[in-house]
C-alpha positions in Angstrom: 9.7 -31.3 -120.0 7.4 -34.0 -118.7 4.5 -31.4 -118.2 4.5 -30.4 -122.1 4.9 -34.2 -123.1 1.8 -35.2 -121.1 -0.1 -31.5 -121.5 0.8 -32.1 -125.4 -0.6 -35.7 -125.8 -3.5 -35.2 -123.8 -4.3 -32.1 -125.7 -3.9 -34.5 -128.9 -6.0 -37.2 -127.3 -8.6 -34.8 -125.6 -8.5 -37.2 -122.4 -7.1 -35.5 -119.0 -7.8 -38.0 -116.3 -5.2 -41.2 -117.9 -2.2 -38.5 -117.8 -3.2 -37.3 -114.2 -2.8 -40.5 -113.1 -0.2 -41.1 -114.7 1.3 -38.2 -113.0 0.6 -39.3 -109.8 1.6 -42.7 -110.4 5.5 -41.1 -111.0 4.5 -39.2 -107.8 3.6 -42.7 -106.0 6.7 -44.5 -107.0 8.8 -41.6 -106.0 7.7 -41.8 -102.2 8.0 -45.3 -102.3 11.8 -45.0 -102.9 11.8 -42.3 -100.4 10.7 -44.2 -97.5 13.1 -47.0 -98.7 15.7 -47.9 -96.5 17.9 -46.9 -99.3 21.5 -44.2 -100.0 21.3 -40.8 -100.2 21.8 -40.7 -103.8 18.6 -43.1 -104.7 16.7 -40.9 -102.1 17.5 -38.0 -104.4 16.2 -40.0 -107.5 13.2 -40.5 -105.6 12.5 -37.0 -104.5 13.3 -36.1 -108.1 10.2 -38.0 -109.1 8.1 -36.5 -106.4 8.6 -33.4 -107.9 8.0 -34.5 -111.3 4.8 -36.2 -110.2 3.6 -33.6 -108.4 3.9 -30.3 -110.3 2.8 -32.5 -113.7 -0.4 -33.6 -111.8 -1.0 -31.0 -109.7 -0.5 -27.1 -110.8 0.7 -28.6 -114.4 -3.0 -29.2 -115.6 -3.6 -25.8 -114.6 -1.4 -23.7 -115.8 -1.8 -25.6 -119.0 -5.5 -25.4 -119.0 -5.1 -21.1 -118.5 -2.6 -20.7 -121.4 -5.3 -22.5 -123.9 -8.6 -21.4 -123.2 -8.0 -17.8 -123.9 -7.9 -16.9 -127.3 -7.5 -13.5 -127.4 -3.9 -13.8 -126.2 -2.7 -16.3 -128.7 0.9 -15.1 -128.8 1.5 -15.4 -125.3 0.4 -18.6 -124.4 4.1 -20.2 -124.7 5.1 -17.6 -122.0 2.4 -18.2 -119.5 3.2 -22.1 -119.9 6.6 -21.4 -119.0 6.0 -19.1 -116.1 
């Protein structure tokens, strides 16, 4: 869900860099409540948020950038998004 909000708007806005950082930012915050001296259940959170972070600024951009460049297969590009 957070990978087609930020793919979506930074298709909209033709700018890539702001939303990876973005992305990473949610990554950054996620390790810091990870190696908080904190419960289980907030550890959880936390890891939740690394893996938000990550996939949306790492392999999101990606897979995102392969299902729009090619034309020819315009009707499977929601597929290969959600591959």
């Amino acid at each position: 869900m957070v990978l087609g909000v930020f793919a979506y708007f930074s298709d909209k806005k033709k700018l890539r860099s702001p939303f990876i950082f973005a992305a990473q930012l949610i990554n950054l915050i996620g390790y810091i409540i990870n190696i908080t001296d904190a419960p289980s259940g907030v550890k959880y959170f936390g890891t939740f948020w690394c893996v938000v972070g990550g996939y949306t600024a790492g392999t999101g951009p990606i897979i995102w950038w392969v299902t729009i460049r090619d034309s020819v297969c315009y009707n499977n590009r929601p597929m290969l998004f959600l591959t």
